[in-house]
N, C-alpha and C positions, 0 to 999 in steps of 0.2 A: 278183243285181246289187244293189249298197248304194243304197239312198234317196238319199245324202246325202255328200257327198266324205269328211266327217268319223267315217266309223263302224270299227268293230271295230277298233281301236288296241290292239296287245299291251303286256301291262307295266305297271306304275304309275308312275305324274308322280311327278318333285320339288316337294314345296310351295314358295311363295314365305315367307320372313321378313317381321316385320315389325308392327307394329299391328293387328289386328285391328276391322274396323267394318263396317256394314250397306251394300249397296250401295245400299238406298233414300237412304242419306244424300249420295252419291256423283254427285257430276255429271262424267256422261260421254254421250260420242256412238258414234255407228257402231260398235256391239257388236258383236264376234266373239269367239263362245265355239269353245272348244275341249276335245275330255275324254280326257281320257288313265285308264283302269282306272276309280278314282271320284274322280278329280280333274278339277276344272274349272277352265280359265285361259281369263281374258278379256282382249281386247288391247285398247289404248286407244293413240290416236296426238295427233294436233295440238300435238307436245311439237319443239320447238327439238334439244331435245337429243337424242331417240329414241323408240324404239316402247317401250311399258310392257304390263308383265303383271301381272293379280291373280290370285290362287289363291285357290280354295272347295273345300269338298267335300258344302256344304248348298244352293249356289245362294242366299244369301242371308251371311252371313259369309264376310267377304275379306279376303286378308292382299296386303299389297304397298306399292308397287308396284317389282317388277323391271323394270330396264331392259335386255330382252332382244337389244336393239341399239342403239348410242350412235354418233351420229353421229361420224364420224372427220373427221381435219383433210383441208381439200382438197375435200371433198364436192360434188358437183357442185348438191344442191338449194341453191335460193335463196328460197324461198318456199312457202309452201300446206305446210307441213310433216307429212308422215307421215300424208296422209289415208285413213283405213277402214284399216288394216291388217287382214290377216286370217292365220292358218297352218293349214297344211292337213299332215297326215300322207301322204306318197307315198314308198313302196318303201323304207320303211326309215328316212327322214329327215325332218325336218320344214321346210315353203317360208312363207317370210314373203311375200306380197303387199300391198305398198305404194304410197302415191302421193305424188309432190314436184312443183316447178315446178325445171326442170332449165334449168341452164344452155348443157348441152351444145347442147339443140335449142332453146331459147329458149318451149319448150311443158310442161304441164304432160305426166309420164308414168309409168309403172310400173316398178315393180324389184322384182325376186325377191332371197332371201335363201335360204340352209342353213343349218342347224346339228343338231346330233345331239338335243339334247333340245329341249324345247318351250319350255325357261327360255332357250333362247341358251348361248352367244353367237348370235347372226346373221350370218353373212358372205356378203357380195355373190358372186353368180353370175351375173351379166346384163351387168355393164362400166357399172352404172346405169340401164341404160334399157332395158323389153325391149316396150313399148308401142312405135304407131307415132311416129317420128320427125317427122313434117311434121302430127301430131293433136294436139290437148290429150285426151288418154285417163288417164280414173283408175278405180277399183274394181274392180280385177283380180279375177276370184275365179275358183278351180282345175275343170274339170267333166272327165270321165273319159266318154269314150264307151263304144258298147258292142262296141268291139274295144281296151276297157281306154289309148286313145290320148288324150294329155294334151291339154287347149284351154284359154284361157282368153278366158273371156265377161267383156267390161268394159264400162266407156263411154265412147262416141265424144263430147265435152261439146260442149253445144250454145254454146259462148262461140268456138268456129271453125269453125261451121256457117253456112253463108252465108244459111238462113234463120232462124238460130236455135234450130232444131227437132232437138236431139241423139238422139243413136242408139242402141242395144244393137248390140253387134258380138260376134265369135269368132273368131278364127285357133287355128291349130294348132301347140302349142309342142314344142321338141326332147325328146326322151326324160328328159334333165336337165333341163329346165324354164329352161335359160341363154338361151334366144332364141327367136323363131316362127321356121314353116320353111313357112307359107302365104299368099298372100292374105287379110285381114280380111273375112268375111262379115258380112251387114246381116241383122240377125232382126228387127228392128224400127224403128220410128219411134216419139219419146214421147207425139207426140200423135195416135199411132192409137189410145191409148186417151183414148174419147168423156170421161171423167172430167176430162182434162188439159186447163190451162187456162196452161200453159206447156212450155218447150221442152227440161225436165230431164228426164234417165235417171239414175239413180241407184242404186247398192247390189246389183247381182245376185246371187241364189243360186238352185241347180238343187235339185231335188225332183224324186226320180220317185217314184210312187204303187203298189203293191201288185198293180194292173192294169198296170202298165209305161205307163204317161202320164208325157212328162217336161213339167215346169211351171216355171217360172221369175218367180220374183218381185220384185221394185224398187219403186222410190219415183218421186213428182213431186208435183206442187200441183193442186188443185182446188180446186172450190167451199170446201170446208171446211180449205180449205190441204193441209198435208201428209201424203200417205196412201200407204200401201200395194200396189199392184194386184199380176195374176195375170196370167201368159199360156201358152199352150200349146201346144206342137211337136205339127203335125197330123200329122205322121209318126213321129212318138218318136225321132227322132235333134235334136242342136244344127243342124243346117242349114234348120231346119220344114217349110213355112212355120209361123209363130207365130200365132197368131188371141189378141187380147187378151178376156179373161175379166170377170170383178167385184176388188170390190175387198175385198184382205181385212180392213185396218183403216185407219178413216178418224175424222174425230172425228162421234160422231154416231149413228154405225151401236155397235149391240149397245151403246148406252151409253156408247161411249164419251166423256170429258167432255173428251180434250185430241189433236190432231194427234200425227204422228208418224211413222217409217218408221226407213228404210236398215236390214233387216229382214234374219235370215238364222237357218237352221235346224237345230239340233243335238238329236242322243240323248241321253238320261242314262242317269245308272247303271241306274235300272230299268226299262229301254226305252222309254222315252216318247219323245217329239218337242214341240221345243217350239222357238217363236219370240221371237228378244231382238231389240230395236227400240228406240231412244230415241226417249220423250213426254216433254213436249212439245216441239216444232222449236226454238221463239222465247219467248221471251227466250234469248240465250245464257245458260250461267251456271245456266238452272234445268234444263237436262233430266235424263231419270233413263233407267236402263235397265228396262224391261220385259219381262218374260216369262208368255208364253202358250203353255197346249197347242194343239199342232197333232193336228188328228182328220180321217182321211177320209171324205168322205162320195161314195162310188160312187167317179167317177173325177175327183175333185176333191177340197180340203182347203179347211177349215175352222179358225178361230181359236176356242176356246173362250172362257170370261169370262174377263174380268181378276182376276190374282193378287197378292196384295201382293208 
C-alpha cells in the first residue's frame, strides 16, 4: 500500500518553458508538489486567470510558469481564486483539486479537473462544484482507502460554522472523481487540538507509515501563529476515530525562526519523502516555499532540519 496518493507514477513529465530561477527567490503559498519519473511540478494558484505549474528536476531550479488551466468565459468562480490547488495521479490520468467562491451556491467550494498529462490542459469534471453545496469547503486532497475507493478529505471552513470552530471532513467520491456518492464524515474539530487558539482547518494530506498507521496533517494558529499539527486514525481507516498528536512544525520548535504550514508530502527521485509548506504566513508577498525531510520514528514522522 503507497504512503502517499502521489507515488509510483510511470513515464516521464514534460518540462515546463521558460526562464529559469531559484525558487528561494520565489513567492508562493499552498505548495503542491508533484513528480512524475525525475520531474518535479509544483502548482501554485491565487491567479485571476488559472492554476500555474513550475517544473524542476533538482528541487531548487524552476522553469515556468505553465498555465495548466485558464479560466474560461462564463466561469462560475467569483472570488478567493484558485485556492491550494493540488494533482494527484489516479488510474491513468491526472485530477486537479481546487477551490473558488462559486456563484452557483453562493459558498466557497471544490472542483475537480482531468487531463492527460500533468502540464494540462485541465478540463472540468464536477459541473464546478463537487464540495457540499450548502458549506464553505476548500482544500480537497484525493486519499485512496484500503479497498483502493476514492475520498476526498477537505475542509469544512470554519466562516459557516455556527461556532466558529471548522472541521476536517471525508465523503466518498465516484469512481471518476466527477461527484460524492456519500454523506460527509467529521474526523475532527480544529480546536481539538490543545495547540489551536483558533477555529481553522486547513491543508490536509494523508501519510501512512511503514507500520500501516494512517496520519494526516494540516494547519491552524497557536501560540506562535501558524503551525503544522499531526493527527491519527485509531483504527487505520479515513473514518478513525482521529486522536490529535504534536506538532510537526511550529516557529520555535527545532529552530525554527519563522511560522508556517498548509504542508503536504511527496517522494523524490531517490526515494525520500519530504515535506513543502510555505514560511513564513505574513507578510503576504514574503513567503517562500520550504522543504523538509520527512523521517519515521516508530509509528510516527518526524521533520528533519531545515534545508536551503
Amino acid at each position: 500500500m503507497a504512503k502517499i496518493s502521489n507515488e509510483n507514477i510511470p513515464g516521464e513529465g514534460p518540462e515546463a518553458t521558460g526562464e529559469e530561477f531559484f525558487l528561494k527567490d520565489a513567492n508562493l503559498r499552498d505548495p503542491f508538489v508533484l513528480r512524475v519519473g525525475k520531474t518535479y511540478y509544483l502548482y501554485a494558484g491565487l491567479q485571476r486567470e488559472g492554476v500555474r505549474c513550475f517544473t524542476s528536476t533538482d528541487l531548487k531550479k524552476w522553469r515556468g510558469p505553465v498555465y495548466v488551466f485558464r479560466t474560461p468565459k462564463g466561469f462560475h468562480g467569483i472570488k478567493d481564486f484558485f485556492w491550494a490547488p493540488e494533482v494527484h495521479y489516479y488510474r491513468g490520468r491526472f485530477y486537479l483539486f481546487t477551490s473558488v467562491f462559486s456563484e452557483k451556491t453562493g459558498h466557497r467550494t471544490i472542483s475537480v479537473y482531468r487531463a492527460e498529462s500533468p502540464l494540462g490542459p485541465f478540463e472540468d469534471i464536477a459541473g464546478g462544484c463537487v464540495g457540499m453545496a450548502e458549506w464553505d469547503c476548500i482544500d480537497g486532497t484525493l486519499f485512496l482507502d484500503e479497498e483502493d475507493r476514492p475520498w476526498m478529505v477537505f475542509v469544512h471552513e470554519w466562516v459557516c460554522m455556527p461556532d466558529g470552530n471548522g472541521a476536517m471532513c471525508a465523503v466518498r467520491l465516484a469512481e471518476d472523481l466527477s461527484r460524492t456518492i456519500s454523506d460527509p464524515i467529521l474526523l475532527f474539530y480544529a480546536r481539538d487540538q490543545r495547540a489551536a487558539r483558533t477555529g481553522v482547518t486547513d491543508g490536509p494530506f494523508l501519510y501512512r507509515t511503514d507500520k500501516g498507521r494512517l496520519l494526516l496533517t494540516w494547519s491552524n494558529y497557536g501560540k506562535e501563529d501558524y503551525f503544522i499539527a499531526l493527527a491519527a486514525s485509531e483504527s487505520g481507516k479515513i473514518s478513525g476515530p482521529w486522536r490529535q498528536e504534536g506538532l510537526l512544525y511550529a516557529r520555535g520548535q527545532d529552530g525554527a525562526r519563522f511560522d508556517g504550514g498548509h504542508g503536504m508530502i511527496f517522494q523524490t527521485s531517490e526515494g525520500e519523502y519530504r515535506m513543502a509548506f510555505h514560511a513564513p504566513n505574513e507578510p503576504y508577498g514574503q513567503e517562500r516555499i520550504v522543504f523538509r525531510r520527512v523521517r519515521e520514528e516508530g509509528d510516527t514522522i518526524r521533520l528533519a532540519p531545515l534545508e536551503d
